[in-house]
N, C-alpha and C positions, 0 to 999 in steps of 0.2 A: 442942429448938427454939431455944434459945438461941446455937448452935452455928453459926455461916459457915461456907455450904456454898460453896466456890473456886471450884467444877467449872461451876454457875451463868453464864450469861452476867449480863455486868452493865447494858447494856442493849442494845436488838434491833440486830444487826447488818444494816447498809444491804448491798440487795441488791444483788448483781454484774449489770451491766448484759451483755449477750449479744447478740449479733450486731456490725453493723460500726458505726463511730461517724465520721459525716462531721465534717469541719473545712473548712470551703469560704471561701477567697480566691475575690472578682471580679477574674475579668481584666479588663485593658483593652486589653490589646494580645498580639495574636501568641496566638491563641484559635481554637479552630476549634468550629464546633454541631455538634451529632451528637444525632439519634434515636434516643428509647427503642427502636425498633423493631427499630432496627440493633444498638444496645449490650445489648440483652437478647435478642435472637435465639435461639430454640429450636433452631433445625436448623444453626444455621451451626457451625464451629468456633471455637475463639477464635484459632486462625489468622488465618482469613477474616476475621474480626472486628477483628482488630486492622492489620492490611492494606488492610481499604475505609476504616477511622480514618485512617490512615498515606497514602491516597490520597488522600483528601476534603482534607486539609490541608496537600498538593502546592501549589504556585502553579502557572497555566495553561501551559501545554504542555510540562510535564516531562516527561521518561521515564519509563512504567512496564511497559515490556517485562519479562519475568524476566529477561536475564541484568544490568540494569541494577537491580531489585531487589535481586538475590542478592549483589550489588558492594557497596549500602548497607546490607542487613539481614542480619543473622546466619545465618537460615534458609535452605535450598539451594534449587537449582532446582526440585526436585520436589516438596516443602514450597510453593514458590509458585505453582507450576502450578495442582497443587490447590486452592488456595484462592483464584486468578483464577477456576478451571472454578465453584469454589460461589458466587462472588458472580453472576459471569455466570449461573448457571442461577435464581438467588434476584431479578434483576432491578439490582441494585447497578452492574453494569459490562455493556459493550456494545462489545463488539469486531467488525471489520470488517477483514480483508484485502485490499488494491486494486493495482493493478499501474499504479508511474509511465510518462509517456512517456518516462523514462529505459529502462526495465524491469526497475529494481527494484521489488520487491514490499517494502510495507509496511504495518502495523496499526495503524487508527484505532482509538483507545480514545476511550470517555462514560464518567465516571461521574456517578451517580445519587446524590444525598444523601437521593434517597427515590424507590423503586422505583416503577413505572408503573402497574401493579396496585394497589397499595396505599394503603386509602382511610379515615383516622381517623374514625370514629364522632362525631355532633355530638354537643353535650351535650345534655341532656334539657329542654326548657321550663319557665318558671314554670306551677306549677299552677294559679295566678290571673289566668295570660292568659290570655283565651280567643282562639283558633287556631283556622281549619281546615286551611290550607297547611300541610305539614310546612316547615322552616325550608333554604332551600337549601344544599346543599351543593358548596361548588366541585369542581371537576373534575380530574382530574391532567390538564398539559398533556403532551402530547406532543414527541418531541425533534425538535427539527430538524435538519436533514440534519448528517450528519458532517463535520468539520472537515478538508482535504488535511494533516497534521499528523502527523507520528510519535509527541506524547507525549498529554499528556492532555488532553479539551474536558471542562468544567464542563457540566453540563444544566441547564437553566433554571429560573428558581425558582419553586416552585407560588404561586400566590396563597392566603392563609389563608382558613382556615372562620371562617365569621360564628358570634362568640358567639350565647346566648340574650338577647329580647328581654323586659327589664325591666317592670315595673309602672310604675317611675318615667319610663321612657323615653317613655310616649303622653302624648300631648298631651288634656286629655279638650275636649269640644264643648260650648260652653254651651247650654242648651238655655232657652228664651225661655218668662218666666215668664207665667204666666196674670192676667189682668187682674182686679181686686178688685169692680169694678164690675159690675152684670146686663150679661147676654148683649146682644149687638145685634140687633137685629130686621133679621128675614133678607131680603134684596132681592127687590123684585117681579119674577114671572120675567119676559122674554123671546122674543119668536117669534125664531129663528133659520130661516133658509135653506140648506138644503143644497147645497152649490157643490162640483163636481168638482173635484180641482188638477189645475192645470196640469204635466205633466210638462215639469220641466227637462233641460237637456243634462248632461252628467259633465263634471265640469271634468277629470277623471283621463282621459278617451279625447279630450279636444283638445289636450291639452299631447303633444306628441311624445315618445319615447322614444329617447334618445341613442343612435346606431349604434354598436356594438364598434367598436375600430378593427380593423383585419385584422392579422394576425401577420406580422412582417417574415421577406420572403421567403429562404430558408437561401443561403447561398452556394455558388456552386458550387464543387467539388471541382476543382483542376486538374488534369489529366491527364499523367499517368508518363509520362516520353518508354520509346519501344520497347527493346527489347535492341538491335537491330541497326539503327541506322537512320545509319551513319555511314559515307559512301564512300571515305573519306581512307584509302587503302589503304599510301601510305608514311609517314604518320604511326606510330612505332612504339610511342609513348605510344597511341593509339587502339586501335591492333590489339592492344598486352596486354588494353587494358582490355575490347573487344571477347572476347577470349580466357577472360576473368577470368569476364564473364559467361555465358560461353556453358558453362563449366567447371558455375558454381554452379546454373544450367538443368534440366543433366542431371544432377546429384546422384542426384536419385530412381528412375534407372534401376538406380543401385549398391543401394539401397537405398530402399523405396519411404516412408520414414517421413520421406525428406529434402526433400519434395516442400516447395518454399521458395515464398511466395511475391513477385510483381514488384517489390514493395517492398522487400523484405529481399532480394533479389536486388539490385537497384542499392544498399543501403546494405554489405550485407558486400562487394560489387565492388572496392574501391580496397585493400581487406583482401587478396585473390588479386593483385592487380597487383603488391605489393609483395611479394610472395613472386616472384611473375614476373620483377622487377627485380633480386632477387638472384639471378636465375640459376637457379633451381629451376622443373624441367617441370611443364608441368599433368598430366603422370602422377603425378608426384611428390607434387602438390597432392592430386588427386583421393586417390590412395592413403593420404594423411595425416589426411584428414576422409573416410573413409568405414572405417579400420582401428580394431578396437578397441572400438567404438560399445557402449554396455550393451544389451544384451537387450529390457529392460521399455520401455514406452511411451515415446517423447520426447513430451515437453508443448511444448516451446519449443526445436525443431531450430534456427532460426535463431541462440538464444542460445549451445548448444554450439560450433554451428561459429564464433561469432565467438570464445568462448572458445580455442576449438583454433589459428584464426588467428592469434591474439596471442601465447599462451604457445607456440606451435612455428614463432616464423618463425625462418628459419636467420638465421645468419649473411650478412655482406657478404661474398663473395670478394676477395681481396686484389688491387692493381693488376698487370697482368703487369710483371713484369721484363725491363729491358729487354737487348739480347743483349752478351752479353761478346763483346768485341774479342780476338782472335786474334793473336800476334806472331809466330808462323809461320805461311809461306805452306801451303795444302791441298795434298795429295797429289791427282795427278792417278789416273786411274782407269787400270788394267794394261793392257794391248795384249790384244788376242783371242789366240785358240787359233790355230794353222795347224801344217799336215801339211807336214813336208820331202818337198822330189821327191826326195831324194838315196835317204835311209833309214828313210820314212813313220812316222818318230816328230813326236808331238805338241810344239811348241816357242809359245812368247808372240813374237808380232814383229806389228808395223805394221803388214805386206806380205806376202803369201806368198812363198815361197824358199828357202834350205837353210838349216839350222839351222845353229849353230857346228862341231861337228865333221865333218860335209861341209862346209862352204866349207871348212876348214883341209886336208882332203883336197892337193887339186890341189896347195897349196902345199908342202905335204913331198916329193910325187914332182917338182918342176920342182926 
């Protein structure tokens, strides 16, 4: 026993602390909040999760299309796809597809820093206030109509749930003390008389009730002038254009899916004129937007054909050249055919009469 044993600790060793150990600086700037709800999310991925982070901390009307994600963040298009489809299905994002009066089509994004369904539990009351009401709880609001915007609209911010209401917080009622002196001797009673009341008028059914005003009446629509309503028949600017239309009309007899209508008929019109000006038939036209066409449904024929209009208008034809000058005089055209009287061989002359060798005839025998 006298003997130091080594092996012995020499006194308890301090235990190893286990799990994660925060260190938290306050921001004051350039800081974004984020929900338990969101950052600890059971279902989502830590994709998603770190992506509606990555949103929420956008400024207003950024882009967050994927291929403009996939541009800033590491992760590819399909990676982001997915984890827009799981915030969108979890209530976090709110996508909408609209088609400008340009006619490009594009997508309104919301996001949500706290989902629409989703409703925090109040905390539980003092046990020493006595309650019947349960204590209200505010309500998610609702978003407001979507932003005309390509990038991102913020959604509005919920108003907070009311804490629990304290012991400290009531005010109490004094209550009025009892007099130290004997009772008072109680009052001699009274005959009363029974009187009907008179019933009064409602002050609420004499005050009048303010008229709506009426809704201002919609404007009217002005009226598309006709395809053909023009008699200027040697105007040749009118008659292409006339042409133009009457081309784009009958589209849907080549094909019944072309059936255009009067509106997109006089706007792609000045589109066919110019093809007309350079010299190109309206078969030629016709045959170039009706060749070719995909199979599957057209959704938007007016948008192909103006495509096709633009990307295949020909060329200008070049000015004609004008005639080259000649330094030698033209050859005149041959004398006819004629039959000699002499010896009914065929000879070229002016005039009928004997060929060369009958006239030379008579001279050799004189």
């Amino acid at each position: 026993m006298d003997s130091q044993n080594l092996s012995a600790p020499s006194c308890v060793q301090p235990r190893v602390p286990r799990g994660v150990t925060h260190i938290n600086v306050r921001h004051s700037t350039r800081f974004t909040v984020v929900g338990n709800h969101l950052a600890q999310h059971r279902e989502l991925t830590l994709t998603a999760i770190g992506l509606a982070l990555h949103i929420q901390s956008l400024p207003e009307g950024a882009r967050v299309d994927i291929k403009s994600l996939a541009a800033r963040l590491p992760e590819g298009e399909a990676r982001i796809a997915s984890a827009l489809r799981q915030l969108e299905a979890h209530g976090y994002l709110s996508r909408r597809r609209e088609r400008l009066p340009s006619g490009r089509v594009v997508t309104h994004t919301v996001s949500y820093n706290r989902p629409q369904g989703l409703v925090e539990p109040a905390a539980q009351p003092a046990a020493s206030v006595p309650t019947s009401a349960p204590i209200p709880v505010a309500e998610p609001v609702q978003a407001a109509g979507l932003v005309a915007t390509t990038g991102l609209v913020a959604a509005p911010e919920l108003p907070p749930v009311p804490g629990p209401v304290h012991e400290s917080a009531l005010t109490p009622v004094p209550r009025p003390s009892s007099p130290s002196g004997p009772a008072p001797a109680p009052a001699p009673a009274r005959n009363f008389t029974c009187v009907s009341p008179v019933p009064q008028a409602s002050t609420s059914a004499a005050t009048p009730m303010p008229k709506p005003e009426p809704a201002p009446a919609p404007k009217p629509r002005l009226p598309l002038p006709a395809l053909d309503t023009d008699t200027d028949t040697d105007n040749p600017d009118r008659h292409r254009h006339r042409a133009a239309t009457a081309l784009l009309a009958s589209l849907h007899r080549e094909d019944p899916r072309l059936l255009l209508a009067e509106r997109d008929v006089h706007r792609l019109a000045p589109a066919v004129t110019a093809w007309l000006e350079r010299g190109a038939a309206a078969e030629a036209v016709r045959l170039a937007l009706t060749a070719g066409l995909p199979r599957a449904r057209l959704h938007h024929p007016a948008s192909l054909l103006a495509h096709c209009l633009t990307e295949l208008l020909p060329p200008r034809l070049p000015a004609a050249a004008p005639p080259i000058a000649r330094s030698h005089p033209q050859h005149s055209p041959p004398h006819p055919l004629q039959n000699c009287e002499g010896c009914d061989r065929a000879f070229r002359a002016a005039a009928p009469g004997r060929c060369r060798d009958c006239r030379s005839v008579p001279q050799e025998a004189a």
